[in-house]
N, C-alpha and C positions, 0 to 999 in steps of 0.2 A: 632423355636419359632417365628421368624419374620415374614416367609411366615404364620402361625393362628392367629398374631398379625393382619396382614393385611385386611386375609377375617373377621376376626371378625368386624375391622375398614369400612370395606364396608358394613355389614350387619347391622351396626348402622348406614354408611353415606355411603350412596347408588351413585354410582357413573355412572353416564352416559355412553352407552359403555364399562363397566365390564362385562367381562366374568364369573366373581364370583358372581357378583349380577344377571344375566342370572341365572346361573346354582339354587343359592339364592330361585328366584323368579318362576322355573319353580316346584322347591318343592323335596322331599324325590326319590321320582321313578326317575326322570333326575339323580340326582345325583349317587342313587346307581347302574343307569344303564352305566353311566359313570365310574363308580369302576369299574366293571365287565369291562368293555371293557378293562380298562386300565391294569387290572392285567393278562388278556387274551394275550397281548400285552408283557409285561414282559415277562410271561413265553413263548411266540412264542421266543423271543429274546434269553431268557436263551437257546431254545432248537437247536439255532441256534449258540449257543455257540459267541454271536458276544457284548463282555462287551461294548463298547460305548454304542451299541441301548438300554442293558439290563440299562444302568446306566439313559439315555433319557429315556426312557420308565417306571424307578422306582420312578423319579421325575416325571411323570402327574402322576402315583399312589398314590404318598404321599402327592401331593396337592390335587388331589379331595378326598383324604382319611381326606385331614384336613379342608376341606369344608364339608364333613361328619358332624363331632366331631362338627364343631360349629351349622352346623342345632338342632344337638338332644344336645346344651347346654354341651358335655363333654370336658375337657380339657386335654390338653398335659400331666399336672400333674395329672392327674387324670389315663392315660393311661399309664405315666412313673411309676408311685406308682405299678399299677398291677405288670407291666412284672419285680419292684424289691422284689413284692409279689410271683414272681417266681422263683427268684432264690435258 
């Protein structure tokens, strides 16, 4: 919650030098080209069977994953509601 607290906090007060208001202001294609690379990343990790990189590599995934969610307005409880919709 804290790391979508943040970029939500920069995408209202934009901070000089963010990397998140970068990614922000470059728009939807930056960003989900950024997912892609990072989950490309993970699973190179996973297939190398090496859990630090896969653990480094699952966190830049779930921070531009939550740079995502606040472009297109969805929230953490919003995506936590689903996956208890699945169980």
């Amino acid at each position: 919650d804290e790391v979508y607290d943040v970029i939500l906090d920069r995408q209202e007060n934009p901070k000089e030098g963010s990397y998140t208001n970068y990614l922000l202001s470059k728009g939807l294609d930056k960003i989900c080209k950024k997912i892609g690379e990072e989950a490309a990343e993970v699973i190179i990790a996973a297939k190398n069977r090496n859990s630090d990189e896969v653990t480094y590599e699952a966190a830049d995934l779930l921070y531009h994953l939550c740079v995502l969610l606040v472009e297109q307005e969805v929230t953490l409880e919003e995506v936590e509601k689903e996956l208890r919709k699945r169980r």
